[in-house]
C-alpha positions as CSV (number, residue, x, y, z in Angstrom):
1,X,0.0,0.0,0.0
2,X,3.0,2.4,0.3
3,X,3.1,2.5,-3.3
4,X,-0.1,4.0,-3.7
5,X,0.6,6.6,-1.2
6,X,3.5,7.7,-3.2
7,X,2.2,8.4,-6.3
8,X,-1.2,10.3,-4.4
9,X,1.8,12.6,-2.4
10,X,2.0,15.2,-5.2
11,X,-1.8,15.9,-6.4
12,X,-2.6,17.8,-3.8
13,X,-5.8,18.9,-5.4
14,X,-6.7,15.7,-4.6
15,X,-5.9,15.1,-1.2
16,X,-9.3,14.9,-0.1
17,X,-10.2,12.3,-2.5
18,X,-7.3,10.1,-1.6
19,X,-7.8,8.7,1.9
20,X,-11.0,7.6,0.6
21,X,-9.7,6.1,-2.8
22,X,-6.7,4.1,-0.9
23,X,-9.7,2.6,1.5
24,X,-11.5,1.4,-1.1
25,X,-8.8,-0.2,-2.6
26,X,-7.6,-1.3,0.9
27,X,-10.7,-3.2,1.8
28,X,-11.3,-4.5,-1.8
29,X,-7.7,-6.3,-1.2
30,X,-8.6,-7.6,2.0
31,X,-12.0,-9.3,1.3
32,X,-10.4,-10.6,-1.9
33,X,-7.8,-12.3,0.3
34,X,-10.3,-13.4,2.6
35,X,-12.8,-14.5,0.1
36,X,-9.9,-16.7,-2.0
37,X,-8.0,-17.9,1.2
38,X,-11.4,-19.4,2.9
39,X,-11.7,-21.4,-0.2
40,X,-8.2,-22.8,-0.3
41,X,-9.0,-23.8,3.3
42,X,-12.2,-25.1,2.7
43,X,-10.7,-27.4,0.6
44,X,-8.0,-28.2,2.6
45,X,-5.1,-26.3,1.1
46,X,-2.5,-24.1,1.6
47,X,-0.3,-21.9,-0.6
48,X,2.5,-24.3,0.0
49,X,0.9,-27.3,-0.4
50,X,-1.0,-25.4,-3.6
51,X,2.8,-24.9,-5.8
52,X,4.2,-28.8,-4.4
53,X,1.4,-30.3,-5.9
54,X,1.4,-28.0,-8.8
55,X,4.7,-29.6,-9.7
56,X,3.8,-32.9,-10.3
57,X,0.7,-31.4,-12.8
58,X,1.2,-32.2,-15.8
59,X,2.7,-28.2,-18.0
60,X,-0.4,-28.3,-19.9
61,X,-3.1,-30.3,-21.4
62,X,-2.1,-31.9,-24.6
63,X,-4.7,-32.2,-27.6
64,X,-4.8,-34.8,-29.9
65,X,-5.2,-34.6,-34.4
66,X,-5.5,-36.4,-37.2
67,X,-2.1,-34.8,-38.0
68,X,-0.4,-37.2,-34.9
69,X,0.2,-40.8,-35.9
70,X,-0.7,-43.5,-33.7
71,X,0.3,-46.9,-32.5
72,X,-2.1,-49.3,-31.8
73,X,-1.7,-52.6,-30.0
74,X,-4.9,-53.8,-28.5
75,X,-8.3,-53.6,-26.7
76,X,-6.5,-55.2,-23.6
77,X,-2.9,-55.3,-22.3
78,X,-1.1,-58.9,-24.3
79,X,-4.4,-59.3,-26.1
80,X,-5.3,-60.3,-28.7
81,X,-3.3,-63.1,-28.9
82,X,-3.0,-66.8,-27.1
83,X,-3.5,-64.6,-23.3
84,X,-6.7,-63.3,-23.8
85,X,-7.9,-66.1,-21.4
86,X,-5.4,-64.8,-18.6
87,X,-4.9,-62.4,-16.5
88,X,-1.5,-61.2,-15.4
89,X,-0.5,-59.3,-12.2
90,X,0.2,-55.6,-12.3
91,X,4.1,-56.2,-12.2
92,X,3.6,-58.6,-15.2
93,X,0.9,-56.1,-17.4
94,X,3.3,-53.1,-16.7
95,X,5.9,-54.9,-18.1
96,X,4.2,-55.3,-21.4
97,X,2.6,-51.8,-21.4
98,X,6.1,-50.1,-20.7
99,X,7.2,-51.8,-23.6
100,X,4.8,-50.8,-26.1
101,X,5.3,-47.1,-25.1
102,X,8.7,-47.9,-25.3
103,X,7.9,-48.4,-29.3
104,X,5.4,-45.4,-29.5
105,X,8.4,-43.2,-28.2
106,X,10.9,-44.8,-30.4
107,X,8.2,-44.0,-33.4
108,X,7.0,-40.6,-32.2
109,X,3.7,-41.7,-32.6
110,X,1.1,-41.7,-29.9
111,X,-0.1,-44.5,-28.4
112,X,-3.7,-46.0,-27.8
113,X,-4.0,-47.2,-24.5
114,X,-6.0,-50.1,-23.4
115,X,-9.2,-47.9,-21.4
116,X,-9.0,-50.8,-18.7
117,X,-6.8,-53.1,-17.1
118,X,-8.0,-56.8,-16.2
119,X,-7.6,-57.5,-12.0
120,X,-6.5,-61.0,-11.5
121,X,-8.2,-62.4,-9.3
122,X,-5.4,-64.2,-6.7
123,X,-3.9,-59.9,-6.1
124,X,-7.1,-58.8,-5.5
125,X,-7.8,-59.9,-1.7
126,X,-8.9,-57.7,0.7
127,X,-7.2,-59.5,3.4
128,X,-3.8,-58.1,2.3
129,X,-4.8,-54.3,3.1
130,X,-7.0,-55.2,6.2
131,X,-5.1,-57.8,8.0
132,X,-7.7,-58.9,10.0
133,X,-7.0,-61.0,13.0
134,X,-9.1,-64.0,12.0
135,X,-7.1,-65.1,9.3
136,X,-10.1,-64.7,6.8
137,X,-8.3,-64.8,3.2
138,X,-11.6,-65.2,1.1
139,X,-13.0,-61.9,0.9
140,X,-12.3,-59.8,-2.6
141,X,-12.8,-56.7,-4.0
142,X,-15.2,-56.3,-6.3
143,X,-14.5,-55.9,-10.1
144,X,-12.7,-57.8,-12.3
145,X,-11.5,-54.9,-14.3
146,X,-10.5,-51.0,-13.6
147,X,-9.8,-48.1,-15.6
148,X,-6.5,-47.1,-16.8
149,X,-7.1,-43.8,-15.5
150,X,-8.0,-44.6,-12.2
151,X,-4.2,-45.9,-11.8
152,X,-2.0,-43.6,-14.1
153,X,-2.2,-39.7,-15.0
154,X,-2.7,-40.0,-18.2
155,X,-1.4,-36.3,-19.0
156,X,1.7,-36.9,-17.0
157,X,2.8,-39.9,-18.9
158,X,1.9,-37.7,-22.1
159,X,4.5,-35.6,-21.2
160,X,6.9,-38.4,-21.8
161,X,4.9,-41.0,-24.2
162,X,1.6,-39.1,-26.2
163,X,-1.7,-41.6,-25.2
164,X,-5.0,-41.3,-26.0
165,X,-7.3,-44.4,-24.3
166,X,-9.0,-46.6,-27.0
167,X,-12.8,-45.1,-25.6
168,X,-12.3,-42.1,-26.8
169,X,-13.5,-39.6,-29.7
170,X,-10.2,-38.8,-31.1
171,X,-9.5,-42.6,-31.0
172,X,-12.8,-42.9,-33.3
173,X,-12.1,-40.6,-35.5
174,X,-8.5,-42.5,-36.2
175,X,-10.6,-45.4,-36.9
176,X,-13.0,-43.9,-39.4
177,X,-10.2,-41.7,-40.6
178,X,-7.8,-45.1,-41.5
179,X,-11.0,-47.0,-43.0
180,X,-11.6,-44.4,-45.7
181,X,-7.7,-44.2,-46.1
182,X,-7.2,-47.8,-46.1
183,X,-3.8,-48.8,-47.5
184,X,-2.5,-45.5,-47.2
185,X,-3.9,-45.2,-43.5
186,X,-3.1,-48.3,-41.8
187,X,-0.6,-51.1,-42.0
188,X,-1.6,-54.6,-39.8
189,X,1.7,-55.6,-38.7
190,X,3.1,-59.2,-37.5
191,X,7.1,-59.9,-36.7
192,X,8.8,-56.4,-37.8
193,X,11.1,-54.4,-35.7
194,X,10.5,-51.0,-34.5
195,X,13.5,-49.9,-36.3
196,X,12.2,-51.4,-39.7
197,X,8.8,-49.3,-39.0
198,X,10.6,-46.1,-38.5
199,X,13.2,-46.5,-41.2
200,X,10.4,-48.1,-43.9
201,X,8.2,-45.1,-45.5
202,X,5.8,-47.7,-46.6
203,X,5.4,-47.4,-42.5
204,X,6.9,-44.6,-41.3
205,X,3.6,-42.0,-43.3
206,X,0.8,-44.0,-42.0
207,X,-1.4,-42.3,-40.1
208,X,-2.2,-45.8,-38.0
209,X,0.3,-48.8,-37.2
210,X,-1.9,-52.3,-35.6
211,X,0.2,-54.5,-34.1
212,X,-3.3,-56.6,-33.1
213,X,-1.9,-59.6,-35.3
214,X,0.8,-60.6,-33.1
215,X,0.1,-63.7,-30.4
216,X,2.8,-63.1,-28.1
217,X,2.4,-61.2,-24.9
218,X,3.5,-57.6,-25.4
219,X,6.9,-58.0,-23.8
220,X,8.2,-60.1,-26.0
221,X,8.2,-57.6,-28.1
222,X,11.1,-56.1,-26.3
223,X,13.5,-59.0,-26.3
224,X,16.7,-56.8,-25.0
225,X,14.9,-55.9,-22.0
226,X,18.3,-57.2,-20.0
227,X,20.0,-54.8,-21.6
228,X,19.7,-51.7,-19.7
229,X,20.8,-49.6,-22.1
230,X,18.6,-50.7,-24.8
231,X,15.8,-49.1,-22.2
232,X,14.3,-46.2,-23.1
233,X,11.7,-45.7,-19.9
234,X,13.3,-47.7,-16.5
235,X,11.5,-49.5,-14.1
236,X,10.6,-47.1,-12.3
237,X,8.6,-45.1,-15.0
238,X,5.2,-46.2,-14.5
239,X,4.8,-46.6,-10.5
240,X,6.0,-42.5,-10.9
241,X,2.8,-42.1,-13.2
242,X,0.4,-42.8,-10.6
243,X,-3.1,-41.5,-10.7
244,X,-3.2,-38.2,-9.0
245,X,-5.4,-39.0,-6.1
246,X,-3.1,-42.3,-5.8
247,X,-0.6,-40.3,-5.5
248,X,-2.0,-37.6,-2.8
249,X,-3.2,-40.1,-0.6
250,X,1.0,-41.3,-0.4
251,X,1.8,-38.4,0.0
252,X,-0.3,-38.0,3.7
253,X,0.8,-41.4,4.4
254,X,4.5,-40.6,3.8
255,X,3.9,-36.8,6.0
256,X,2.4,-39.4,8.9
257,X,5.5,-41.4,9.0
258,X,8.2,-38.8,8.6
259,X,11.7,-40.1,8.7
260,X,11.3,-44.0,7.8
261,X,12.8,-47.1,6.1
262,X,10.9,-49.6,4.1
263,X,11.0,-53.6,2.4
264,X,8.6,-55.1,0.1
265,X,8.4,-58.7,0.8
266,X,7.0,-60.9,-1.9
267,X,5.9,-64.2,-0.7
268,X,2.4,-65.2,-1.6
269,X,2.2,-66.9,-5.3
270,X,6.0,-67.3,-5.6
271,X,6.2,-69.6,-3.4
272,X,4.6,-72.1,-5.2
273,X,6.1,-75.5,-5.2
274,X,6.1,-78.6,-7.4
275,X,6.9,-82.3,-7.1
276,X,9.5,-83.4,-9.0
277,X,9.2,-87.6,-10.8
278,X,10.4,-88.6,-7.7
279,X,7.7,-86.6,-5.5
280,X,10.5,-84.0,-4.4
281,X,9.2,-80.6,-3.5
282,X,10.8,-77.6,-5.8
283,X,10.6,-74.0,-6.6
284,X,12.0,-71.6,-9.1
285,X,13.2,-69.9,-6.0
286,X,14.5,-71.6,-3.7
287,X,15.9,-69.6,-0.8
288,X,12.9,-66.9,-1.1
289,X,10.9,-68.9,1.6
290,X,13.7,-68.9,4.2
291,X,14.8,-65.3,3.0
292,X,11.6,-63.5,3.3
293,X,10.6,-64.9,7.4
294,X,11.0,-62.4,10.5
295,X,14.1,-64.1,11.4
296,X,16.3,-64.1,8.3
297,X,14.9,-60.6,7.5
298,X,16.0,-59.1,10.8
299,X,19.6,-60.8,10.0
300,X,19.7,-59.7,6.2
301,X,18.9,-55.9,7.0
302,X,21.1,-55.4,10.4
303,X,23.1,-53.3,8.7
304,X,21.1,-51.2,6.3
305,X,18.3,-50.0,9.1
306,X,19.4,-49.1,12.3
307,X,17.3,-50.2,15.7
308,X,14.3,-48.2,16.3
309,X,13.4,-47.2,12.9
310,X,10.3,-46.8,11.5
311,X,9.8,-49.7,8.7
312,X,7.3,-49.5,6.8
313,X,6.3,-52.9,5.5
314,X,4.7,-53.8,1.8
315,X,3.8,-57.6,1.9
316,X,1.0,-60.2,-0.1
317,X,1.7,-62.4,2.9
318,X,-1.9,-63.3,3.6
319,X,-0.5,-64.8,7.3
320,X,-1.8,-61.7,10.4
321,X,1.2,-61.3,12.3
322,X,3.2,-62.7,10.4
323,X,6.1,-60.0,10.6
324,X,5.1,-58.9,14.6
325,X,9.1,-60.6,15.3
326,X,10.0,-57.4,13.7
327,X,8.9,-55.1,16.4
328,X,11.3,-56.4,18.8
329,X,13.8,-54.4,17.1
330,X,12.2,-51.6,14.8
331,X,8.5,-49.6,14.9
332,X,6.2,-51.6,12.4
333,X,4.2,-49.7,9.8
334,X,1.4,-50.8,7.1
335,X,-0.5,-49.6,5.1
336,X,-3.7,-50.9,7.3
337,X,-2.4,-48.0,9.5
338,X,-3.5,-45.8,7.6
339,X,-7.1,-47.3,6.5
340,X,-9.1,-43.6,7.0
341,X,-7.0,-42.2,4.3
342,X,-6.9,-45.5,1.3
343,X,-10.6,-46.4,2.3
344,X,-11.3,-43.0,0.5
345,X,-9.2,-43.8,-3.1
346,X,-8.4,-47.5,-3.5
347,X,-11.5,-49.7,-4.6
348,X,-8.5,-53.0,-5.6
349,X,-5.3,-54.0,-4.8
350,X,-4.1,-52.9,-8.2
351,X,-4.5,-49.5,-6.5
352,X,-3.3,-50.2,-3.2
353,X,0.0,-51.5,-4.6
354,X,0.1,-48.4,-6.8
355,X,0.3,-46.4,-3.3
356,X,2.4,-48.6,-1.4
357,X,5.4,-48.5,-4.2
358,X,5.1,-44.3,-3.9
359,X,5.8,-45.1,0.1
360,X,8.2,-47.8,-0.6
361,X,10.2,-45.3,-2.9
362,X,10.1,-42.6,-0.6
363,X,11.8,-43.6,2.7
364,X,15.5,-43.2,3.4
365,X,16.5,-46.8,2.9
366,X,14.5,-49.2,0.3
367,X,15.2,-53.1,0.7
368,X,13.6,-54.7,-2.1
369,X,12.9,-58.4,-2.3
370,X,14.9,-58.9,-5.5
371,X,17.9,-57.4,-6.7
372,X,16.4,-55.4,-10.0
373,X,19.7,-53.4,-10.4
374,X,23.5,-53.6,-9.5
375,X,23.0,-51.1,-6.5
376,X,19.2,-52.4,-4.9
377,X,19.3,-53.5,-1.7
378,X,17.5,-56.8,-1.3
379,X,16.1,-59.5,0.6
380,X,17.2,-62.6,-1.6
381,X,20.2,-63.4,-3.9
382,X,17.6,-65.4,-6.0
383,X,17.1,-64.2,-9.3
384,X,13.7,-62.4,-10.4
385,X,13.6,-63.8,-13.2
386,X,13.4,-67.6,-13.6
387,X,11.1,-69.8,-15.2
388,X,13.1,-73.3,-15.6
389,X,15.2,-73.7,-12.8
390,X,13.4,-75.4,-10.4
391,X,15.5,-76.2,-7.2
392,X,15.2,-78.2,-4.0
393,X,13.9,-74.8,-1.5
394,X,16.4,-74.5,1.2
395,X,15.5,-73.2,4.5
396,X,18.7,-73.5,6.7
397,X,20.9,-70.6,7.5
398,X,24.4,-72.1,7.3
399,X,25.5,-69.7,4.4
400,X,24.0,-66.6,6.5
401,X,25.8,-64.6,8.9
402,X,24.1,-62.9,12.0
């Protein structure tokens, strides 16, 4: 307000008028503060919190043409094709859906995302985010299916990969657009590289590329996926898309527990075992078992989390209590703790995983249960990724030291 004194100082025919002017303007201010900061609070915001969040927001929001060329490779994440009849976890699915955005970046075309996400069954327990007491395992969420928006911002990941969902009008209008074109609008493609479809023109001008025709799951589309630097999004890429309200929600959770340390544990399906001709018990991973109990956890991590520590725990171990032996040496978190704020946003453990991997990422020290790069910390020397090997399970702890 000092500045409008100053430039009212020299009119002094005017001096009367003045006082009265600068009040006006004085209160106008005021209740316009007033009015705009009651509705920041009524909504549970603050200035602060306001230009934090603003920075994950997607810059701006991007609109779609005819003039953009798309990518399309299915109604349903690796389908069409010989999995149509399955269901994959969301580990498994992301896999194949980081892989064909992978290709539409590679292209520069847009890609047409699947406007749901099948929920297989066996993830989808309730028990895992309530722990009850009781041991009751059976009761699900309901739904079979969930949309893709409801776990990734769509516009965020456009600012790295262009999408458009297959429900939608632009989508249509590629359609009709590519029928009328035909030849010169679409190519159905089976077996050719990504570099043969950029470098080919009889490709590289369509306004539509269909990659519906091939059976394989959509990974295997990627076949130097151990070779990190033939990655073009990492790991990482589409737990950091989470849906907005996903990712709000982790944020609280992560305010609540301040300062913390954190270890997924996956037990659950993999440890399946089979019986060998001679009715021997074996598993593609064979120490997991052993590796992933109280006891061998509290000997693996001695060194990584300090007593007293907040750990917050990520787990499809269906078993209540199962890490309580924890406790005697560091202060247990879950994400039942926190049931009044995920009661609100997660309708499926698709969801709830979503939130737990922003939490697992965000405390000071993440053990993981597998090794996914040279410098992880994690739980078990067993591989990730193993689908012949299958081993006697061991279970004693002469090659650990405590």
């Amino acid at each position: 307000m000092a500045t409008v004194h100053k430039t009212q100082r020299p009119k002094a025919k005017t001096a009367a008028r003045s006082p009265i002017l600068i009040l006006f303007i004085c209160i106008s201010a005021i209740v316009f503060l007033c009015v705009y900061s009651s509705q920041l609070s009524t909504n549970g915001f603050s200035f602060s919190k306001m230009t934090i969040r603003n920075l994950m927001k997607p810059k701006h929001k991007r609109h779609h043409t005819l003039h953009d060329k798309y990518l399309y490779w299915g109604s349903r994440i690796d389908c069409p094709g010989k999995n149509c009849d399955k269901c994959a976890g969301l580990g498994h699915q992301e896999s194949s859906l980081r892989c064909a955005l992978e290709e539409a970046m590679f292209l520069g075309r847009t890609f047409v995302m699947p406007s749901r996400m099948c929920i297989n069954p066996i993830h989808n327990e309730k028990a895992i985010f309530h722990r009850s007491d009781d041991g009751n395992t059976e009761e699900r969420w309901a739904g079979t299916t969930c949309a893709m928006d409801s776990l990734y911002d769509l516009e965020l990941i456009s600012e790295t990969v262009p999408v458009i969902l297959d429900n939608s009008k632009i989508w249509y209008h590629v359609l009709m657009t590519s029928m009328k074109l035909g030849a010169r609008g679409v190519a159905h493609v089976e077996g050719v590289s990504r570099v043969n479809l950029n470098d080919n023109r009889r490709y590289s001008n369509l306004l539509l590329i269909n990659r519906t025709a091939s059976p394989l799951s959509w990974f295997m589309e990627c076949k130097d996926r151990k070779n990190h630097s033939a990655l073009m999004l990492p790991h990482s890429f589409l737990p950091s898309m989470a849906a907005e309200k996903l990712r709000d929600a982790a944020d609280k959770i992560k305010a609540l527990l301040v300062d913390y340390d954190s270890i997924h544990v996956r037990r659950g399906d993999r440890l399946k075992t089979r019986k060998d001709r001679y009715g021997v018990d074996r598993s593609l991973f064979p120490h997991l078992d052993r590796d992933t109990r109280p006891e061998a956890i509290l000997c693996r991590i001695k060194n990584w989390v300090p007593p007293g520590r907040t750990l917050f725990i990520a787990s499809n171990e269906r078993t209540p209590g199962f890490f309580s032996p924890l406790a005697v040496r560091y202060n247990l978190a879950y994400s039942s703790n926190f049931s009044d704020i995920l009661d609100l946003v997660v309708e499926n453990n698709y969801q709830l995983f979503m939130v737990e991997r922003l939490i697992l990422m965000g405390a000071r020290t993440f053990i993981k249960t597998y090794k996914e790069d040279d410098n992880d910390l994690s739980l078990t020397d067993d591989p990730k990724k193993n689908t012949k090997n299958w081993q006697i399970p061991v279970y004693t702890m002469e090659d650990q030291e405590c």
